[in-house]
C-alpha positions as CSV (number, residue, x, y, z in Angstrom):
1,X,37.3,-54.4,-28.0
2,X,39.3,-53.3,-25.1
3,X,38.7,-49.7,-23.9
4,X,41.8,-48.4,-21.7
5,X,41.6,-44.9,-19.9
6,X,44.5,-44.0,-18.0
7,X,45.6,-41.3,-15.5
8,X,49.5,-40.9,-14.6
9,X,52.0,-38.1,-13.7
10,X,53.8,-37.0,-17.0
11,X,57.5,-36.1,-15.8
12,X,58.1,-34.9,-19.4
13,X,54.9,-32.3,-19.1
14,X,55.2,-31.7,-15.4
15,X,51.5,-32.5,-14.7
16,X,49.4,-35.4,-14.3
17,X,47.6,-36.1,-17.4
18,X,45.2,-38.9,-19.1
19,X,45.1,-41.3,-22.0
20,X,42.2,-43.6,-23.5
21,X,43.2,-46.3,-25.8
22,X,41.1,-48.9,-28.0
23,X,42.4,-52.0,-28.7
24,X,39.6,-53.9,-31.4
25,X,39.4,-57.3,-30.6
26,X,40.3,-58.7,-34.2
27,X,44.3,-57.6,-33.0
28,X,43.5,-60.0,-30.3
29,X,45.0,-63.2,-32.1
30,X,47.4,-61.9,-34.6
31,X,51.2,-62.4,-34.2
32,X,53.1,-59.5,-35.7
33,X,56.6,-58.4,-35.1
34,X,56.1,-55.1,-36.4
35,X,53.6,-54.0,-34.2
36,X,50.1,-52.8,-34.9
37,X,48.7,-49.8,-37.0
38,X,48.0,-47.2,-34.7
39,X,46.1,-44.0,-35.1
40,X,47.2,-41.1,-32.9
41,X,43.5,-38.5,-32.3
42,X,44.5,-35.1,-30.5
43,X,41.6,-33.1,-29.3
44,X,40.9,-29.7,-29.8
45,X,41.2,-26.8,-27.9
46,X,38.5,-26.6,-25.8
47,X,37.8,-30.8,-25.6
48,X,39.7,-33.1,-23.5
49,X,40.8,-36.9,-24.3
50,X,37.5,-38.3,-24.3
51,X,35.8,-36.0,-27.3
52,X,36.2,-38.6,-29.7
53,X,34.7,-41.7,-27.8
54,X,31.4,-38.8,-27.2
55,X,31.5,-37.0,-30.6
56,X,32.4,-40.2,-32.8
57,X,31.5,-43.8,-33.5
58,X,35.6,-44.2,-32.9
59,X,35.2,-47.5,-31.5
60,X,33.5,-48.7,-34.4
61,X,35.8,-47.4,-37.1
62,X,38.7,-49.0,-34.6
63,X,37.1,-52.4,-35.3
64,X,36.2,-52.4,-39.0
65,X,39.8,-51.5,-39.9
66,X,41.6,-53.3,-36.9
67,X,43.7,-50.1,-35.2
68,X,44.9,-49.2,-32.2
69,X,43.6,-45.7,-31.4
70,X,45.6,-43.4,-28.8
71,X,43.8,-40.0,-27.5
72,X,45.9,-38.3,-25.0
73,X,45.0,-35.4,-23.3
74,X,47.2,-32.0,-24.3
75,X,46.0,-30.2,-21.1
């Protein structure tokens, strides 16, 4: 599994802001023109980006059914 946590200046929210993506390691060999399912995981309102990785056996769940998870921080 590949673990990715990000920080970048958003132009489109005027603020720098942060990402964490998991990439399981069973996409690792598969050849697919279509892209990969992905699963998009906002936080609430008082969390940031990284509630799910703390809260959550994510990274698990990632790898038994092979997506690509996104958690971006709202701010």
């Amino acid at each position: 599994m590949a673990f990715i946590s990000c920080n970048f200046r958003s132009k489109a929210l005027g603020m720098n802001t942060q990402i964490n993506v998991i990439i399981p390691e069973k996409l690792r060999d598969v050849k697919r023109d279509d892209g990969f399912p992905v699963l998009y995981l906002l936080h609430g309102l008082s969390d940031d980006n990284s509630a799910w990785c703390r809260n959550t056996s994510i990274e698990r769940y990632a790898e038994d059914k092979g997506l690509v998870v996104v958690m971006p921080w709202g701010g």
